[in-house]
C-alpha positions as CSV (number, residue, x, y, z in Angstrom):
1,X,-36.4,-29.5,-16.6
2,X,-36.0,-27.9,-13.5
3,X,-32.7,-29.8,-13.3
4,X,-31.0,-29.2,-16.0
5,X,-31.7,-24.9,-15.7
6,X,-29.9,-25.9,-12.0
7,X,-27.0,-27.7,-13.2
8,X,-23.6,-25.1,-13.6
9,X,-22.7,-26.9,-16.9
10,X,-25.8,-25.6,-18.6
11,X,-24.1,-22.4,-18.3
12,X,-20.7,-22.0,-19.6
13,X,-19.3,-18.8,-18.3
14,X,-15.9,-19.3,-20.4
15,X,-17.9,-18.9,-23.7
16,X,-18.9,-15.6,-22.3
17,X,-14.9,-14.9,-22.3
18,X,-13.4,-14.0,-25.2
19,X,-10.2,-15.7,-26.4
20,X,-8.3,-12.4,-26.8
21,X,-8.7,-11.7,-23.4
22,X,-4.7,-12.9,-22.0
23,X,-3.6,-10.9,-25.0
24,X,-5.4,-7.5,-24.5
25,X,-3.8,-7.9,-21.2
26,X,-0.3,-8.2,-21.7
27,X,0.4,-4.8,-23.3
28,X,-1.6,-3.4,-19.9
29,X,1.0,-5.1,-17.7
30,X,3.9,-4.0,-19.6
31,X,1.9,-0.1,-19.6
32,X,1.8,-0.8,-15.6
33,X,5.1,-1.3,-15.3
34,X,6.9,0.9,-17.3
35,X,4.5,3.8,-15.5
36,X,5.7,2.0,-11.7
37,X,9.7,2.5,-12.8
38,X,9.0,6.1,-13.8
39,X,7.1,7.1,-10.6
40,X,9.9,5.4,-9.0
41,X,13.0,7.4,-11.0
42,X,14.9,9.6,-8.6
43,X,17.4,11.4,-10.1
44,X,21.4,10.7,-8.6
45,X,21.9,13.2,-5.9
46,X,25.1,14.8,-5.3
47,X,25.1,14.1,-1.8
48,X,25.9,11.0,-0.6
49,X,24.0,9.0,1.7
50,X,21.5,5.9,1.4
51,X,19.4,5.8,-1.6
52,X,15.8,5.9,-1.9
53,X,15.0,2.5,-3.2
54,X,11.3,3.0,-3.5
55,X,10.4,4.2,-0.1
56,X,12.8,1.9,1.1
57,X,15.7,3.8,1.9
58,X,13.6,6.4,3.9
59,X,12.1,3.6,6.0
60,X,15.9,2.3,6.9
61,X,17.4,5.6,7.8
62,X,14.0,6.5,10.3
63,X,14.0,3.3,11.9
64,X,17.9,3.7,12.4
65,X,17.4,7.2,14.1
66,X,14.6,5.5,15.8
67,X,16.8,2.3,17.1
68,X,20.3,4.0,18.0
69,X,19.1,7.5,18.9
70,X,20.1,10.7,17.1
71,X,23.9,10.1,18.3
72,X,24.9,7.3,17.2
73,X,23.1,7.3,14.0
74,X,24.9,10.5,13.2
75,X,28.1,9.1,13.7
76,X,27.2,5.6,12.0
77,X,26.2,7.9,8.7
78,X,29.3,10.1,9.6
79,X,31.4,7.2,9.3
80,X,29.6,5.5,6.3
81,X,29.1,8.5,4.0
82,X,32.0,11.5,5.2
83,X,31.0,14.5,7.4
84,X,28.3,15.2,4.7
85,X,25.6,13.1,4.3
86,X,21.1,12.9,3.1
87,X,19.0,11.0,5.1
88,X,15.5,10.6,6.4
89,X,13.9,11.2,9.1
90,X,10.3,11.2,9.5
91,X,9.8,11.2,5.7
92,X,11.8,14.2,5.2
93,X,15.1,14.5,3.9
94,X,17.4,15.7,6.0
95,X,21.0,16.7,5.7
96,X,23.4,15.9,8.5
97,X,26.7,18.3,8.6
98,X,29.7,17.2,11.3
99,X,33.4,17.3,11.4
């Protein structure tokens, strides 16, 4: 008796699992998702420079400023973007006017 109160088949813990379980999840993913892209949404700016990207653009441009020094990286956007350009430095945007 002792045994069969021990043994992990006595107790099913899928029966304790309803089947509609995968299905109530599914419309929570999509929810998730759809929420992610709208936190995410950045409106077009009329300044050009890198893009956000999810954090990502922010991250590049820092570790640019970071790598080639404030120079170089102002002449590498100046280059890429015309003498106008957004970018990010330290989490902030910043704007970067030359001729």
């Amino acid at each position: 008796m002792v045994l069969e109160t021990l043994n992990p088949m006595h107790y099913n813990i899928t029966s304790l699992v309803p089947d509609t379980m995968p299905v109530a999840t599914v419309p929570i993913l999509i929810l998730m998702c759809f929420l992610f892209l709208i936190w995410n949404h950045e409106e077009t700016s009329s300044i050009p420079g890198p893009g956000y990207c999810m954090g990502i653009g922010p991250l590049l441009s820092h570790g640019r400023f970071l790598w080639m020094g404030v120079g170089k990286a102002c002449n590498y956007y100046n280059k890429t973007y015309g003498e106008f350009v957004r970018v990010w430095i330290s989490g902030e945007e910043t704007f970067i006017i030359s001729k």
